[in-house]
N, C-alpha and C positions, 0 to 999 in steps of 0.2 A: 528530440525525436531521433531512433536510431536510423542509420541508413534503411535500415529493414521496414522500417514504417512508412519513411518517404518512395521508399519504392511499391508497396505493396497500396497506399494512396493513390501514387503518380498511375498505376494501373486503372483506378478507380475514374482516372479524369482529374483527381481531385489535387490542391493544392498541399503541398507538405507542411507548412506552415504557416498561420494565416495570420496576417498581418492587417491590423483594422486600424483604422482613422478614425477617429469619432469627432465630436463637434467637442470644440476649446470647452467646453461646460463642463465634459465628460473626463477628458483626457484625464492621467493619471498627474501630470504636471502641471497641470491648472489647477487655480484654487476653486472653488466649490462656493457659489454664493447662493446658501438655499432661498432669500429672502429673492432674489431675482429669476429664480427656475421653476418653471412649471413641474411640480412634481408629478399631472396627469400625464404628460407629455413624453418627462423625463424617465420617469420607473416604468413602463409600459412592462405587461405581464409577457413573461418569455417564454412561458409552458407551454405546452402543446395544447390544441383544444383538448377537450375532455374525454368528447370521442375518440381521440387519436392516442390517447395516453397506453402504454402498453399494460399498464397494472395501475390500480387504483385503490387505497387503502383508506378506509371511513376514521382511523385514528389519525394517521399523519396527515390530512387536510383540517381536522381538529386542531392538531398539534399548532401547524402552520397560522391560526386563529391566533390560538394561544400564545405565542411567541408575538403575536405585532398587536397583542393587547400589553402586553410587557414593556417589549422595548417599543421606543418613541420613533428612534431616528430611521425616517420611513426609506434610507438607501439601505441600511441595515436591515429591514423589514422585507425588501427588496431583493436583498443577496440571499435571503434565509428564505423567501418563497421561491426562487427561481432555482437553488441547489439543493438544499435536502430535499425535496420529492425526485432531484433529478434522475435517479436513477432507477425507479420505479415507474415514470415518465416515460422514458425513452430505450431503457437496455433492459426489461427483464419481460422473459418469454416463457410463460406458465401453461404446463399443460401434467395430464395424468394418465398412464399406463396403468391398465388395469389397478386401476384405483388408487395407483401409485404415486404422488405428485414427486415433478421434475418439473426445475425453474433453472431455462440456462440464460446466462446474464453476458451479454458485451462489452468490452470498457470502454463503449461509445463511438469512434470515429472509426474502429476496427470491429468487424462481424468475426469475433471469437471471443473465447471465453478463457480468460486466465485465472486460474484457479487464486492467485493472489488477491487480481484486483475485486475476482468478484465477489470473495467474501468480501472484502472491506467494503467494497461497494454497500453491500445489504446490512452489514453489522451491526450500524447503528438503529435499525428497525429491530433488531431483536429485542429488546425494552420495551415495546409498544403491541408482542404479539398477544398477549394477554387480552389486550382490548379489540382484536380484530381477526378473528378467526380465518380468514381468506388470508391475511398477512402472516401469519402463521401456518399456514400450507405452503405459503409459496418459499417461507424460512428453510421448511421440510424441506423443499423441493431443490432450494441450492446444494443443502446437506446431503442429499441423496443422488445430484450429479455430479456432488466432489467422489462420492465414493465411488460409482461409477467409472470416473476417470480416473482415479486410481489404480483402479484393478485394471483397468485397460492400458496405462502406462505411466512409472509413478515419477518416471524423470523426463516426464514431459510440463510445460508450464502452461501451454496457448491450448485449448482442444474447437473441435468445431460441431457442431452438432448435427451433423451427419458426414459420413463419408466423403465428403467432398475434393479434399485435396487440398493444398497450400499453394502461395508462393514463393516457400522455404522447402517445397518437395526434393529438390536436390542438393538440400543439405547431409553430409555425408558423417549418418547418426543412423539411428532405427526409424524412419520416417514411416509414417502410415498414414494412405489419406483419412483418417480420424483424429489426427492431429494437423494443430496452426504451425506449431513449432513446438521444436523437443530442446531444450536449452534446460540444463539440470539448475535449479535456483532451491536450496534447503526453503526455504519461506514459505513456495507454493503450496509444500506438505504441511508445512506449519500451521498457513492460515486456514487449511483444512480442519484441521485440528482446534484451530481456536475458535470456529463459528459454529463448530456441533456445541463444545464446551460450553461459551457463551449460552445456546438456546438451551440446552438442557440444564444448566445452573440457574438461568431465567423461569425456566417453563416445570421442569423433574418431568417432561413429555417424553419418555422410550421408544416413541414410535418408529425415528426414523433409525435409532439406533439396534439393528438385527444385526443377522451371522454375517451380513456380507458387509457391514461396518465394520464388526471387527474384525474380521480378515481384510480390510483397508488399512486399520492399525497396526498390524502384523505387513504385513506390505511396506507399510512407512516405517517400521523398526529396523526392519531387513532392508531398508535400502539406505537408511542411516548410517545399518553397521558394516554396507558396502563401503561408502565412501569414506567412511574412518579408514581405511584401504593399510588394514593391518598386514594383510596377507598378501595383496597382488593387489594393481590398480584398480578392478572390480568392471564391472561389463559397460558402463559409460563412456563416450568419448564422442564428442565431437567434432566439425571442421565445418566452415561456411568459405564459399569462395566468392573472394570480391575485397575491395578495398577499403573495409574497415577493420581494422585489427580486432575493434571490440565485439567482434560479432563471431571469432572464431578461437579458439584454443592452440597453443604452442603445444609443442611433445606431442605432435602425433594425434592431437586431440583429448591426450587425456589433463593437459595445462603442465604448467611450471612443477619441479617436484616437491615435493614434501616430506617431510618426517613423519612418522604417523606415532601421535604421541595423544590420541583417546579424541584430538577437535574430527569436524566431519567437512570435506570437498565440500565445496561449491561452485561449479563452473562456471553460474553466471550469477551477477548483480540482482537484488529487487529490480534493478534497471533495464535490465535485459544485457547490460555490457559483461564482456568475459571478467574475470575477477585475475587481480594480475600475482597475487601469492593468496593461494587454492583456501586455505580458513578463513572465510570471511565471519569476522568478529560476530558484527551485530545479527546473523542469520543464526549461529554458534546458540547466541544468547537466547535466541527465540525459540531456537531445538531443545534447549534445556527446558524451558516452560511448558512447551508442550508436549513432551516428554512428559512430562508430573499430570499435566492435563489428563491425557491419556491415560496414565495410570490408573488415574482416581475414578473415570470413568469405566473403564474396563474391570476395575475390582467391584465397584458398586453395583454397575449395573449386569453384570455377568457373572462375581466372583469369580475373574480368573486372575489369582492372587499372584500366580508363579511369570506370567506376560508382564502384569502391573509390577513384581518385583524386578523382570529384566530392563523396563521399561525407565525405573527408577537407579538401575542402576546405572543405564547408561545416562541418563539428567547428570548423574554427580563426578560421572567419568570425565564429562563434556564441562561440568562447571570449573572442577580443578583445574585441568588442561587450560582454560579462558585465565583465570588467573595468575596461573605458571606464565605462558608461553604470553598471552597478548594484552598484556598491562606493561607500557610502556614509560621510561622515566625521561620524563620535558627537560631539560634546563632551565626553561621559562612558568610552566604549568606544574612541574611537581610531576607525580603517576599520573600516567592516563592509560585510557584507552586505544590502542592500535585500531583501524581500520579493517586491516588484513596481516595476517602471519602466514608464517610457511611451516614452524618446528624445527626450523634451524635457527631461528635467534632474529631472523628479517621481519621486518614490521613497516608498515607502510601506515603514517598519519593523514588521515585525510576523514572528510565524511562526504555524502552523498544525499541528494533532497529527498528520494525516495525513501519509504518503511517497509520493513525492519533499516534504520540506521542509528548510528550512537546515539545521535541525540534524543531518537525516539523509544530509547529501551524501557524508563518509569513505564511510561505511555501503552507498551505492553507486556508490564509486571516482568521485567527482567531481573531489574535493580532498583534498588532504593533511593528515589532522589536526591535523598538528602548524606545520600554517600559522601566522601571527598573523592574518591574515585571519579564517582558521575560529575560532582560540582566539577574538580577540576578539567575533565574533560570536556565537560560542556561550555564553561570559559572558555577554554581551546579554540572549540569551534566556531564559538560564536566570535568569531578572529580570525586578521587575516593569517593568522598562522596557518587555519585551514587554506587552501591551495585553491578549494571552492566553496569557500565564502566571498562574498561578492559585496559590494559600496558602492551604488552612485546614487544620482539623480532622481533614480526612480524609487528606490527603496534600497534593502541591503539583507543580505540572507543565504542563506545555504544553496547551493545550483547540484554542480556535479559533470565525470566528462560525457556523460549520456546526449547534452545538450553541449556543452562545451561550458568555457569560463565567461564571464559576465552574463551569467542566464540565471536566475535566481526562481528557485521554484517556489511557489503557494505552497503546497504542501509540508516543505523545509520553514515554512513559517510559519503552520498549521504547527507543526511537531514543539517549536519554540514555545508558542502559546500554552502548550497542552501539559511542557514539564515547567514552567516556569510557574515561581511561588511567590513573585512581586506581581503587583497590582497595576503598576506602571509599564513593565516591560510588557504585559497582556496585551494590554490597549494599545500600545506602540504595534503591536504583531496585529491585530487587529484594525486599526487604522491605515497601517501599510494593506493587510488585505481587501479595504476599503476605497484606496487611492490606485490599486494596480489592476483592478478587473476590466481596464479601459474602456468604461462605460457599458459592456456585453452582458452583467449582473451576472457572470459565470468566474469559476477560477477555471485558470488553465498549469498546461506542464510546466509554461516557464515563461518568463519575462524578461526583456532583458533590463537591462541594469539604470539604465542612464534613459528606459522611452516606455515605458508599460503597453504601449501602444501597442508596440513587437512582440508578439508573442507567439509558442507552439500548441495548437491542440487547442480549437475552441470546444471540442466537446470530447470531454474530460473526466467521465462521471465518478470514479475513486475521487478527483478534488474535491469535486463540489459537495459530496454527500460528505467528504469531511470536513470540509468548512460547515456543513449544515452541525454535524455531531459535535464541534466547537461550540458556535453559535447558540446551541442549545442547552448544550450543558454551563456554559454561565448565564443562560439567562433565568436557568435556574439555581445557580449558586451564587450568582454573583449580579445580580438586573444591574443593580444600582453601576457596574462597572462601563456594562454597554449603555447605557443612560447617562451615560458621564461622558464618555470618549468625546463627543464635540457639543 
């Protein structure tokens, strides 16, 4: 949790990072003896009453049936009731303007709305909207407050759903009280892009898709081919005052410099942390995707061939560039993939638990898993070669400096599960996300290393709803795997 979240908590009254105890039964370092635990006792339902639930969807409490008629193992049944509906539970706020539906979504512990977390947050209900016509409006209705915040500002990442004000207001950027925080992250744009795609390749639904969609797409081109910053550094910059480094940009705000050689700026991390050489790889990678995204949608649904053609051009400008410049040679690993580049030949190895990161590129169709590029990078990672890969006691897995070192996040274990094509590493990934929710049946940001107990962020809702979109997708590909695990 960055400074910026402990402070804007610590306003709250509330704790920055909450630290639970639970009973030896629970703990993440105790073992488990289901033949001596009361399992009414033990799995107590963690939802909200029904009444109290913010949105409610007649397939996904289906779905929820469906899943614990599958798998057996009732903590597994357990983790997969209490975080896939979570965020439809507790962070999503539906309503309709002249017939219009808007659905703005929170990443739970925080009252705002990050254009990253809240697409992921809803995503995996996009498969389900077919069968549930309300959940299917309120899909509309995320897509259609991404666009909205777009237009209203496209290098912001945090917005708030009214006027309000922050308290990042004196950060020294374009602040407007209609933003949380403006901290430029290529991703935000991205995941905008991949959850119209997503619903319309699901649904062929046009509806949310109008003129002021695609002049969002047009907004997000032109702010891409700002930050390529062929010409001049481009109208962005930043500075936060206070004593985290990663919460502010070097040069004046506009970060370290760069060669501009067709990759695109990113100021900040999926993480919210400054990025310390400006191309951040895995972001790079996701702009090429949805880049093509965008195209295909904009030629199909509007034919406007000559947008989708610049739109594609820059996909292949930004893919070369990622090949050239941030494909890195190991001594130990062979090529890999850099973390971050600058265009001068500097490269920074590392990864980070959050997504867009290396290891989660398969996961959203960057790369080919079964690359040697990705293999051997993803060996990398999964090692202490990484700097934030982490080993103890508690589990072992990807963290990041967001949190600092020996903090390993659910999510960086989520991402392992999600590109891994052994059967045995799955279940390890799984098991660990079984041993570390320290009894809470939620995942959080982070755990540390050697106590699961410790952890940041009991409510979490991007983890949970993807541990739910795990959870669910092998227990349809794979039952017999979660049937096995103990």
């Amino acid at each position: 949790m960055s400074i910026s979240r402990r402070k804007f908590l610590k306003n709250l009254g509330m704790s920055a990072m909450a630290f639970s105890v639970m009973p030896s039964t629970v703990l993440a370092s105790q073992p488990k003896n289901k033949t001596k635990v009361d399992a009414k006792t033990l799995f107590l339902d963690k939802r909200p009453a029904q009444a109290e639930r913010k949105f409610v969807s007649t397939i996904i409490e289906q779905t929820i049936k469906d899943f614990n008629k599958t798998v057996k193992d009732q903590e597994l049944q357990w983790l997969f009731s209490n975080c896939f509906p979570n965020t439809i539970d507790t962070t999503v706020f539906y309503e309709e303007k002249n017939g219009k539906p808007f659905t703005y979504v929170i990443t739970g512990d925080i009252d705002a709305m990050w254009l990253r977390d809240s697409s992921a947050q809803v995503y995996p209900y996009v498969s389900f909207v077919s069968k549930d016509k309300k959940l299917d409006k309120m899909i509309q209705g995320v897509i259609n407050k991404h666009t909205e915040c777009v237009h209203f500002d496209p290098y912001a990442n945090a917005f708030n759903n009214a006027p309000v004000g922050s308290h990042w207001e004196t950060d020294i950027t374009d602040m407007k009280p209609e933003l949380h925080e403006r901290k430029w992250e290529i991703d935000s744009l991205c995941y905008t892009i991949r959850l119209s795609y997503g619903y319309w390749k699901q649904t062929k639904n046009k509806e949310p898709f109008d003129d002021k969609w695609l002049e969002a797409q047009k907004i997000i081109y032109r702010t891409f081919k700002e930050q390529q910053r062929k010409e001049n550094k481009g109208p962005y910059s930043f500075l936060r005052n206070g004593d985290r480094v990663e919460d502010s940009q070097p040069c004046h705000g506009y970060g370290n410099p760069i060669n501009p050689v067709g990759l695109i700026v990113s100021a900040f991390r999926p993480s919210d942390d400054a990025t310390i050489l400006p191309f951040l790889v895995p972001s790079n990678f996701f702009a090429v995707v949805s880049l093509r995204q965008s195209a295909e949608m904009v030629e199909e649904i509007f034919n406007d061939k000559s947008f989708a053609s610049d739109c594609r051009a820059m996909a292949k400008e930004v893919e070369d560039a990622l090949y050239k410049y941030a494909v890195k040679k190991d001594e130990v690993s062979g090529d890999i993939l850099a973390f971050e580049v600058d265009g001068f030949g500097n490269q920074m190895s590392m990864d980070d638990g959050n997504i867009p990161n290396l290891l989660s590129l398969p996961y959203l169709g960057a790369i080919d898993v079964n690359s040697k590029l990705y293999q051997n990078t993803r060996k990398h990672l999964l090692s202490e070669r990484n700097p934030y890969y982490s080993k103890g006691a508690a589990g072992h897995g990807v963290g990041g400096p967001h949190i600092g070192r020996e903090w390993i996040w659910p999510m960086g274990i989520i991402s392992q599960a999600f590109t891994s094509q052994d059967d045995n590493e799955i279940k390890e990934c799984v098991l660990q996300l079984l041993n570390t929710h320290a009894g809470t049946g939620f995942m959080h940001e982070s755990f540390q290393k050697d106590d699961a107990s410790k952890f940041t962020r009991s409510w979490f809702a991007w983890a949970n709803t993807l541990l739910g979109e795990l959870l669910y997708k092998l227990s349809k590909e794979k039952p017999e795997l979660l049937n096995s695990i103990r």
